[in-house]
N, C-alpha and C positions, 0 to 999 in steps of 0.2 A: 706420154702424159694422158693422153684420151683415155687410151686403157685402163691405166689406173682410175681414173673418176669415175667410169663405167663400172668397174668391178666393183669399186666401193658404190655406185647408186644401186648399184643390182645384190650387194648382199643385204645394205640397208632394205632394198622392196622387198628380199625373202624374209626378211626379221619381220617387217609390217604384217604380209602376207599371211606366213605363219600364226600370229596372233590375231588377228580380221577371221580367218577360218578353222581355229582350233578346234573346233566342233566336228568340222569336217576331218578335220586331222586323225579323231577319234576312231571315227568310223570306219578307217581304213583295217583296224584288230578283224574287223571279219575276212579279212583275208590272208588268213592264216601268216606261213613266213615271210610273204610278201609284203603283206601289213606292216610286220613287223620291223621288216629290212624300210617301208617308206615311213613311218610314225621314228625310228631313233635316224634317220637322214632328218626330218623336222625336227626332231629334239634337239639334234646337234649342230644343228644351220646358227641358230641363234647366239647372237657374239654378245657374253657377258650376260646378258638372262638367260637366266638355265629353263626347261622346262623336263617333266619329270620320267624321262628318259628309261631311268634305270628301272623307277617304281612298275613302268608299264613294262619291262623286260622280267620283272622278279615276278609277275603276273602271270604270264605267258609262259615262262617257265614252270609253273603251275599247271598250263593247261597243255602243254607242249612240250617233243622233247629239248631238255635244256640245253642239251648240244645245240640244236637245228636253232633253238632261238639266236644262243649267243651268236652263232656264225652269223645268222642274218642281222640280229641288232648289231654286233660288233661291225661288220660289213659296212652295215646303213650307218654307224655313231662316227666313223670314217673319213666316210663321205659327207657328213654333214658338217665335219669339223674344216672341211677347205674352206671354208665360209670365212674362218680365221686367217688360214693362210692365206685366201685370194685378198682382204682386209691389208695384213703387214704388206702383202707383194704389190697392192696399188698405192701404199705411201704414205697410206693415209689410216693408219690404223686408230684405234679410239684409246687406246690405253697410250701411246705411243709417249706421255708426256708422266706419266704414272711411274715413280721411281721404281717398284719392283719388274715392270716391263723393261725399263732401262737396263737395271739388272741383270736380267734372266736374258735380252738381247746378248748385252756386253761380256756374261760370260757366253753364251753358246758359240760367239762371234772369234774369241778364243780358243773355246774347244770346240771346235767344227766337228771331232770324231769322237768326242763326249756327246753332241748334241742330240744324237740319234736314241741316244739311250735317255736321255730328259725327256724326249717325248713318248717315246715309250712306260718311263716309271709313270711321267703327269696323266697318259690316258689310260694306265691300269687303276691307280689309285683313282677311287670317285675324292674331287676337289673342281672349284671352279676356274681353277689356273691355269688349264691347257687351254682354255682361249688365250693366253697370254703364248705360252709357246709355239701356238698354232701361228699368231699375227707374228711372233719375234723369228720365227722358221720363214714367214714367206718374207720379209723385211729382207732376212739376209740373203733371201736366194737361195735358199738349202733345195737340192733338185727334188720338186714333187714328188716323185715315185719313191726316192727315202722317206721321206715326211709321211708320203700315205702306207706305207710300208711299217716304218715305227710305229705310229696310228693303230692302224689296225692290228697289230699285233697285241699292242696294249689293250687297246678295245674290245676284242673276242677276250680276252683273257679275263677283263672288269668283268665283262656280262655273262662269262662263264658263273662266274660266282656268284652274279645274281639270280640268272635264272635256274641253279642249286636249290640257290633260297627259297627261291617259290617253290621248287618240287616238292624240296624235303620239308620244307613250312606245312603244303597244303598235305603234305604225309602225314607230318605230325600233329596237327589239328584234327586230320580225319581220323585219327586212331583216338585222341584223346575223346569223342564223341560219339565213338562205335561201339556199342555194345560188347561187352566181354563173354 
């Protein structure tokens, strides 16, 4: 029971935290993948406010190769998302009384070997809901290393695609402006 109340006062202070020194948060992009792998760990800590995760990875894919970002955002967007699991696994989650968390609990709770693949499609697709699967994964006790496994799988693959975006974006913007 300690434990639980701990995990949840300690991911509620990363949420405070995060938002108190977003500024600082920022400033971490000068440091290349590392930056990047620490700015989407903050973007994905936050349970239920999003912060803008992807837009700063479709950036960086711009300036960086898009491989080397997604692995690192996907990597960091991951590990930022236990913030949800550690949430469902201390009891005490924030949606917990929110009929589609019921929901998406009571089925995953059903299909235990479906569920692996729910958190994989919610953290490919950009959607606010895998905070929901992230709290309903640690609620039931699904073993961490599957969760951070589906996760990141989903994860690198979302940010694959954004930081495309940025390459081929600042591609195509830079030819539309370049002299012929």
């Amino acid at each position: 029971m300690i434990f639980r109340l701990l995990a949840l006062v300690g991911v509620i202070g990363l949420i405070v935290v995060l938002f108190l020194f977003k500024d600082q948060v920022r400033k971490l992009q000068q440091y290349g993948y590392i930056g990047i792998f620490l700015i989407s760990i903050a973007a994905n800590a936050t349970i239920i406010i999003p912060l803008p995760g992807v837009a700063f990875t479709t950036a960086m894919g711009a300036i960086f190769n898009p491989v080397g970002v997604a692995f690192a955002a996907g990597l960091g967007a991951a590990i930022g998302e236990l913030s949800g699991y550690i949430a469902g696994f201390s009891g005490q989650a924030v949606m917990e009384r929110a009929a589609l968390y019921q929901r998406l609990t009571d089925w995953m709770r059903q299909h235990q070997r479906l569920a692996y693949l729910v958190i994989f499609v919610l953290a490919f697709i950009p959607n606010p809901l895998f905070d929901l699967a992230g709290m309903a994964s640690g609620a039931l006790k699904l073993p961490l290393w599957k969760f951070l496994l589906a996760c990141t799988a989903g994860k690198i693959l979302k940010m694959l695609m954004f930081a495309y975006a940025g390459y081929f974006g600042i591609n195509w913007l830079t030819s539309l402006f370049t002299p012929k």
